[in-house]
VOLOLUM-780290 format. One line per field, with one value per residue (C-alpha): x, y, z; residue number from 1. Coordinates in steps of 0.1 Angstrom, whole numbers, always signed. Layout:
BEGIN
c1 c(X|...)
c2 c(Y|...)
c3 c(Z|...)
k c(NUM|...)
This chain:
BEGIN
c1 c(+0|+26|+43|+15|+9|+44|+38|+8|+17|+49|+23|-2|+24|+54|+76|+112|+136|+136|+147|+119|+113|+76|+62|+28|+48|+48|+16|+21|+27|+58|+63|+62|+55|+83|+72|+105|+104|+127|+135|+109|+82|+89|+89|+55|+47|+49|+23|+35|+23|+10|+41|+69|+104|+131|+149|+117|+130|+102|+99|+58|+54|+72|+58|+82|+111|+107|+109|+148|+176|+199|+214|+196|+201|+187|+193|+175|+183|+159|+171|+136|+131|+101|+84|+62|+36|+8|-7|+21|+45|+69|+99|+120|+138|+160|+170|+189|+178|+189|+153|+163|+187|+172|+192|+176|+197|+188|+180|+171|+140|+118|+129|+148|+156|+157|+173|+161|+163|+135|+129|+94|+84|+109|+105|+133|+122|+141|+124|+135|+115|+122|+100|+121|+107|+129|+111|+126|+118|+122|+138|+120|+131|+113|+124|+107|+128|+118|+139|+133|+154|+149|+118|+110|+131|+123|+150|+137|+144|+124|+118|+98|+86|+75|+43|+49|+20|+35|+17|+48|+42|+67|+73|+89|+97|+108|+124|+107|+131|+120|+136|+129|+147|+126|+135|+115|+126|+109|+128|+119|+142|+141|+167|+154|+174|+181|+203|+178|+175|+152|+151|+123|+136|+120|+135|+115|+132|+119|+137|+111|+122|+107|+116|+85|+87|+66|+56|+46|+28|+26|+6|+10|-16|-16|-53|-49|-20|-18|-28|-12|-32|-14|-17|+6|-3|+19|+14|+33|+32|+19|+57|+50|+74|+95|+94|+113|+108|+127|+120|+141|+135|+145|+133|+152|+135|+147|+185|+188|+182|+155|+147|+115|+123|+124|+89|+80|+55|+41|+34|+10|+17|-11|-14|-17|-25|-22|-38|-29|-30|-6|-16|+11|-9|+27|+64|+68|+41|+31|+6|+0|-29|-24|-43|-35|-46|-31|-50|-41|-76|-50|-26|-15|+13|-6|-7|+27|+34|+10|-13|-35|-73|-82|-59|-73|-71|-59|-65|-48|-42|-15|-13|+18|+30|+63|+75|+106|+105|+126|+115|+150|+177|+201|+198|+183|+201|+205|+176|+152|+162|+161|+124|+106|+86|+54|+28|+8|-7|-32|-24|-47|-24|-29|-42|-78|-82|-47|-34|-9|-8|+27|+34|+61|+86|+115|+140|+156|+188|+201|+238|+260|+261|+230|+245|+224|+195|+203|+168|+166|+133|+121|+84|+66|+39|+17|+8|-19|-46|-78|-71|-48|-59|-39|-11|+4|+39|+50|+71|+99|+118|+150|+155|+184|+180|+210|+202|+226|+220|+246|+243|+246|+256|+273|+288|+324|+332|+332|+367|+376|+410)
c2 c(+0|+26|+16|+27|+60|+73|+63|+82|+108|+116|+114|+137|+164|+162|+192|+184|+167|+128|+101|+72|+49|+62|+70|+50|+19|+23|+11|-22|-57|-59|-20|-5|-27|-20|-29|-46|-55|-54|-21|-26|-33|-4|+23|+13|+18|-18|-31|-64|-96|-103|-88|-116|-97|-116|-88|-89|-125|-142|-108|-107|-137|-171|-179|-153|-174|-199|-171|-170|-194|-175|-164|-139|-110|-82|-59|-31|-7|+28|+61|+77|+114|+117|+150|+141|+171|+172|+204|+214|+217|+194|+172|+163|+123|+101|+68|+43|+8|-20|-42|-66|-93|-119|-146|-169|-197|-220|-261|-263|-279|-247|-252|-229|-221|-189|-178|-147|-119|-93|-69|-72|-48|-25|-17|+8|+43|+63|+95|+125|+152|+176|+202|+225|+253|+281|+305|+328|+298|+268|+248|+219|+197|+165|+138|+114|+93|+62|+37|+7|-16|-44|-58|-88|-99|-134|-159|-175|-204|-218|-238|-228|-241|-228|-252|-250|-228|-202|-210|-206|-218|-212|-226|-209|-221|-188|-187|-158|-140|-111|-90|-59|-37|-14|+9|+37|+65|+91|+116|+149|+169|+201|+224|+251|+286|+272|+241|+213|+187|+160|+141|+110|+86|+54|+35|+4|-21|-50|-72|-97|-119|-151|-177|-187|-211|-199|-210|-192|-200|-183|-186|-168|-178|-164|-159|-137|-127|-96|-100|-123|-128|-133|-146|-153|-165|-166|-183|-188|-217|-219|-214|-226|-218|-202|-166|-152|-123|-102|-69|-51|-19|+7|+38|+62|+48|+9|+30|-14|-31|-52|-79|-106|-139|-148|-159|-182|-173|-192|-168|-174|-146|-131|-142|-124|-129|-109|-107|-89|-85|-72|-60|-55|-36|-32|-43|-7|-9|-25|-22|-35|-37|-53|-60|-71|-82|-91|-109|-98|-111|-143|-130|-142|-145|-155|-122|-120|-86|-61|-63|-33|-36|-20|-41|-47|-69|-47|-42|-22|-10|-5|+8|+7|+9|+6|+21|+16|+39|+13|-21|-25|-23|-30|+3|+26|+53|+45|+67|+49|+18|+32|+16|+47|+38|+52|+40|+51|+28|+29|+9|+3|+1|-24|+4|+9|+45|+44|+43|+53|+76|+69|+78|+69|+74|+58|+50|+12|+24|-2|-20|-23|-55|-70|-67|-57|-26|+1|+9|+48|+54|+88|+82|+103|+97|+106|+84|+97|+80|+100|+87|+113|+145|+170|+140|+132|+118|+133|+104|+111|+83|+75|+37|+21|-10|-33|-54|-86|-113|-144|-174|-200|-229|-209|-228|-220|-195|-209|-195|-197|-199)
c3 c(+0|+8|-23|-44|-24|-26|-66|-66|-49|-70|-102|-88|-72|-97|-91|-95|-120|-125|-149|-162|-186|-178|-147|-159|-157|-120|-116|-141|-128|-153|-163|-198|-228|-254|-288|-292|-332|-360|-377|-404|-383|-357|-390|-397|-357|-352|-374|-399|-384|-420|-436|-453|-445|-437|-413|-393|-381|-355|-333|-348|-361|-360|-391|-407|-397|-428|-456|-471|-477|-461|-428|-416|-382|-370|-344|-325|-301|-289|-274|-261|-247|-226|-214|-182|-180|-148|-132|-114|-136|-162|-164|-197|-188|-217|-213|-238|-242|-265|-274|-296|-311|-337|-360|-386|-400|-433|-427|-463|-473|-464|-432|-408|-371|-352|-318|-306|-278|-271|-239|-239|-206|-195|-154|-149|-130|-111|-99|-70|-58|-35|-10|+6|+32|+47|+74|+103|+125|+110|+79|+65|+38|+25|-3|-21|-41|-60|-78|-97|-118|-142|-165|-185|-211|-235|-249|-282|-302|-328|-360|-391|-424|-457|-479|-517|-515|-499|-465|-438|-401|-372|-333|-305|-271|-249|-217|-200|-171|-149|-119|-103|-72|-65|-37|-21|+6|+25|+45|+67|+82|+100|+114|+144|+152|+185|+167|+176|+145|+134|+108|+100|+75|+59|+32|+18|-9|-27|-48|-70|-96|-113|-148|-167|-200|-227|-267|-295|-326|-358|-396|-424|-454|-485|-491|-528|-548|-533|-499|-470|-438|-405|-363|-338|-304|-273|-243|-209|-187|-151|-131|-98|-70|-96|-84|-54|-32|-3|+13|+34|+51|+71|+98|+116|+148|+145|+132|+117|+89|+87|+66|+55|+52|+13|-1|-35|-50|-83|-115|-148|-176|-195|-229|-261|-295|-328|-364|-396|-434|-456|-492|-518|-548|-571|-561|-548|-519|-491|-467|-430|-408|-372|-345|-309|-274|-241|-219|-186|-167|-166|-150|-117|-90|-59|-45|-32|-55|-57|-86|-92|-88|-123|-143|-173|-211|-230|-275|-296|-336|-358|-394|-415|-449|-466|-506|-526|-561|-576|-587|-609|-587|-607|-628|-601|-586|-544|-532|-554|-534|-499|-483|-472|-442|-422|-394|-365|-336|-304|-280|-247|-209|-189|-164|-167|-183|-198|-234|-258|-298|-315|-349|-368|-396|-409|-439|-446|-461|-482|-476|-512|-526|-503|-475|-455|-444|-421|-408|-389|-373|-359|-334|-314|-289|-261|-230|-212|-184|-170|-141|-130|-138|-163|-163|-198|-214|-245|-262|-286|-297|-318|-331|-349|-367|-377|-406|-426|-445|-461|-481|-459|-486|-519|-550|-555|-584|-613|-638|-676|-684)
k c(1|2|3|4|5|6|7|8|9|10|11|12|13|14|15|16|17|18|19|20|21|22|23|24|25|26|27|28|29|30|31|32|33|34|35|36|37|38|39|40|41|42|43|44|45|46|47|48|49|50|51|52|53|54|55|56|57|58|59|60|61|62|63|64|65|66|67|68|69|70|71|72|73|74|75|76|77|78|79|80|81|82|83|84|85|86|87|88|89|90|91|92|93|94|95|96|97|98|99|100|101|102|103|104|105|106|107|108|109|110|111|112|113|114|115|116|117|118|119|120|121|122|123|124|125|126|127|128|129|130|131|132|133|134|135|136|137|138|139|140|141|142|143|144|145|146|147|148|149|150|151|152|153|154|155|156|157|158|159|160|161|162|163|164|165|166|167|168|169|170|171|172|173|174|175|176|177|178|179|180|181|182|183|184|185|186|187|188|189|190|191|192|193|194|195|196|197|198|199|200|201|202|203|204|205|206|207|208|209|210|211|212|213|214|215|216|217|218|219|220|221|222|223|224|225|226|227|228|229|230|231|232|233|234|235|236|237|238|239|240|241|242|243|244|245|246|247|248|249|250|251|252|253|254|255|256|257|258|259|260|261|262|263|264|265|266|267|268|269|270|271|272|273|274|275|276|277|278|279|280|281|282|283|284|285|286|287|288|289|290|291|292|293|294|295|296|297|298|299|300|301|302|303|304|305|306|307|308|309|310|311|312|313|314|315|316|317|318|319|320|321|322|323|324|325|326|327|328|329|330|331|332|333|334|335|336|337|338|339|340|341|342|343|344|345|346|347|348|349|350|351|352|353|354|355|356|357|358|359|360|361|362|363|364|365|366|367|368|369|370|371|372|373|374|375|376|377|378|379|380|381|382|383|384|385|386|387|388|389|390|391|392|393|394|395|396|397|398|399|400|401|402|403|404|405|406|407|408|409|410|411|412|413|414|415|416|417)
């Protein structure tokens, strides 16, 4: 309880400098989803479960896995500048993350394997205000500080395979880890003309953490010529006793450490599914339409961490589209072959009342002799919840995709003499 009123109350009254992820992801059971997905999926505002790339690797769909006879990577990371705005006043934090790491590699046959890592909820929050009073009689200072580390991150491997029909399906088994540190202080302190001092100080740390196994499934049907439908399910696996928890807190009238016994606790992930279609009119466009659910009604841990009483499934939306000018590359000039790239998405929190608007743009710049795409992507976004009044987070983000492909089998060269 007093974890979510120092949270609260540091939302409601914010009036000093911090450094967050989001101060919204305070009040979720694993923090801030991240949208982790490779560069051409995150220029078109993370929309492409439909979509046949093979740089978008399994991150959507695991069906995409089984598309290329090649070796295939990609690679994400995301600088994001976040303006927190409320009543009082406003507060401009950055932070620098790296989301995602994803290889393919070629069985032959239509067949391939992938091994992937994605952040998929990023915890991390570390947030200071400060009230101080100065009077002829008196001089009062109070702190809030509130720090917390960590999030959930997925380890991937899977297998995939493409039907002489085009029809791809794909398999993942992911090894779910999470961990937070969360740490919360309150201190008074007062200073009197005649030299008398006190000072009130609590400090109040958790430190959770629990494995889960998960799988994933994945289709991609070609139902016309042009068009490609696409759904990906993912599911974790009840983790009993896996999860872990300690507390540890401190007042300036104990002046000692004390310490709870460690607790396991058992866990069950929310599930979520996605949908899509992708229409490709010409060899120049392409266009994506997503939708997607988490089901967090299922989500459990035995009630040993807090989870909030207005949690909710959440659904969200995601438009994309993608255009090259030039279907020739062999005789087009290197502009014409950069992928110019566009999207925008909703996205419902998992707090009731809460949601996030993120548009996006980007540019896959082409590596000489297909060697790769270099993928830059420019969002911006608002997170905002009714819930606290006149509270908003204006979302700028900066994302760099690394992308490489190789023959995995090549025929020697063959010379004349």
């Amino acid at each position: 309880m007093k974890k979510r009123y120092l949270a609260g109350l540091v939302i409601l009254s914010l009036c000093a400098a911090g450094s967050a992820q989001s101060l919204l992801g305070a009040h979720l059971p694993l923090g801030m989803p991240t949208h982790a997905v490779g560069g051409p999926s995150a220029s078109m505002a993370g929309s492409g479960t439909a979509v046949i790339d093979e740089y978008l690797g399994a991150t959507l769909n695991p069906a995409n896995m089984a598309i290329g006879s090649r070796a295939a990577f990609s690679a994400l990371v995301s600088y994001d500048n976040v303006k927190i705005k409320d009543n009082y006043g406003s507060s401009s934090v950055s932070g620098y993350s790296p989301k995602l790491l994803s290889l393919i590699l070629p069985l032959g046959n239509s067949s391939n394997l992938s091994f992937a890592m994605q952040k998929q909820y990023d915890a991390n929050l570390n947030f200071f205000t400060s009230d101080d009073t100065s009077t002829s009689t008196t001089e009062i200072k109070n702190t809030i500080e509130l720090q917390n580390r960590g999030g959930l991150t997925s380890w991937q491997a899977g297998w995939g395979y493409r039907f002489k029909n085009r029809m791809s399906v794909g398999f993942i088994y992911e090894k779910l880890f999470f961990n937070s540190e969360s740490r919360n202080t309150f201190e008074s302190s007062s200073v009197y003309p005649n030299g008398t001092k006190s000072r009130d100080y609590t400090s109040e740390t958790k430190i959770s953490s629990f494995s889960s196994n998960g799988l994933r499934l994945g289709l991609q049907i070609p139902v016309h010529e042009k068009v490609t439908a696409g759904t990906s399910v993912q599911y974790a696996l009840y983790a009993k006793e896996t999860g872990s928890l300690t507390r540890e807190y401190l007042h300036s009238d104990d002046n000692k450490l004390n310490e709870d016994p460690k607790k396991k606790f058992s866990v069950h992930l929310p599930p979520s599914v996605s949908a899509g279609l992708c229409y490709e009119p010409n060899n120049k466009w392409v266009l994506a339409f997503d939708l997607h659910s988490t089901i967090w009604d299922r989500y459990d841990n035995d009630n040993w961490l807090e989870i909030p009483d207005d949690l909710r499934t959440t659904f969200g939306i995601a438009l994309g589209t993608s255009f090259t000018p030039a279907t020739n590359k062999l005789s087009a000039a290197y502009w014409e072959t950069v992928r110019y790239r566009a999207g925008v998405r909703y996205s419902q929190l998992p707090l009731k009342e809460s949601q996030e608007y993120m548009a996006t743009l980007g540019t896959g710049l082409p590596i000489p002799n297909e060697g790769g795409l270099i993928d830059i992507i420019f969002g911006h976004g608002i997170r905002k919840s009714s819930k606290f009044s006149g509270y908003r987070e204006n979302v700028t983000k900066f994302e760099l995709g690394i992308n490489g492909g190789r023959s995995w089998f090549q025929k020697p060269a063959t010379r004349n003499y």
